[in-house]
N, C-alpha and C positions, 0 to 999 in steps of 0.2 A: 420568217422570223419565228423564236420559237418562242410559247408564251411560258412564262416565270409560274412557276403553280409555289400556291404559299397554302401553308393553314389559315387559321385565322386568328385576329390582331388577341382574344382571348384564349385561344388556346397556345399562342405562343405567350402570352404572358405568364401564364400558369403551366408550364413548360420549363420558363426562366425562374419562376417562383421557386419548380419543386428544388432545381441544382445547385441555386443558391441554397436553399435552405439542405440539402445533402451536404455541398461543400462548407456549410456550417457547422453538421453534425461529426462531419469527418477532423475536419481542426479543433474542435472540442475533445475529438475521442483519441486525438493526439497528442493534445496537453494533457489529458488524464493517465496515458500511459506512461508520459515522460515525468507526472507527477507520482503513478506509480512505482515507477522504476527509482524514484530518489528514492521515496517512502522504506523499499526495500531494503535499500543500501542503508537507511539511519539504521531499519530496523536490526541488521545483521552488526551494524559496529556497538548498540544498545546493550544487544543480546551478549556479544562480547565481551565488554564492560560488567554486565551483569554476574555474568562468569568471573572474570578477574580478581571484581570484589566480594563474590562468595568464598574465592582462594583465599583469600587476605583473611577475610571473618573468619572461616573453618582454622588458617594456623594460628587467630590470636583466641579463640573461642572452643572449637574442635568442632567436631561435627552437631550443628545446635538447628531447631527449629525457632523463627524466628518471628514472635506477633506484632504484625505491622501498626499494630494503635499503641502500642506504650511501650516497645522495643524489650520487651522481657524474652527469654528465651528459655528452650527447655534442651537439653542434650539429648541426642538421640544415640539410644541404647544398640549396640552391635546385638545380633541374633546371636546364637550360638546354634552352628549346624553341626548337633552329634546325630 
């Protein structure tokens, strides 16, 4: 008969401890990518948006720099390259 060889009743526990707690850190680093990966996606339809309505400002305004605390703006002067 062959005998069963085991570790012992604390090294298997601490064994079971670490994989849980890996397969913990793994499902966490899963949701943060999947939270990443929305993140991105606002971020790029934001950015778009942002664009769309600098168009809209720049044809009722022209080309204007614009101070975000009391909405006053200064026009921005073309160079002239001679």
């Amino acid at each position: 008969m062959e005998v069963v060889k085991q570790i012992t009743k604390e090294q298997l526990e601490k064994v079971v401890a670490q994989q849980k707690d890996l397969t913990g850190i793994l499902t966490n680093l899963g949701v943060l990518e999947t939270q990443k990966h929305s993140l991105l996606h606002k971020i790029a339809d934001l950015n778009k948006e942002v664009e769309e309505f600098k168009f809209e400002l720049e044809q009722e305004y022209g080309p204007v720099n614009i101070n975000l605390e009391d909405g006053s703006y200064t026009v921005i002067e073309k160079e002239n390259k001679e």
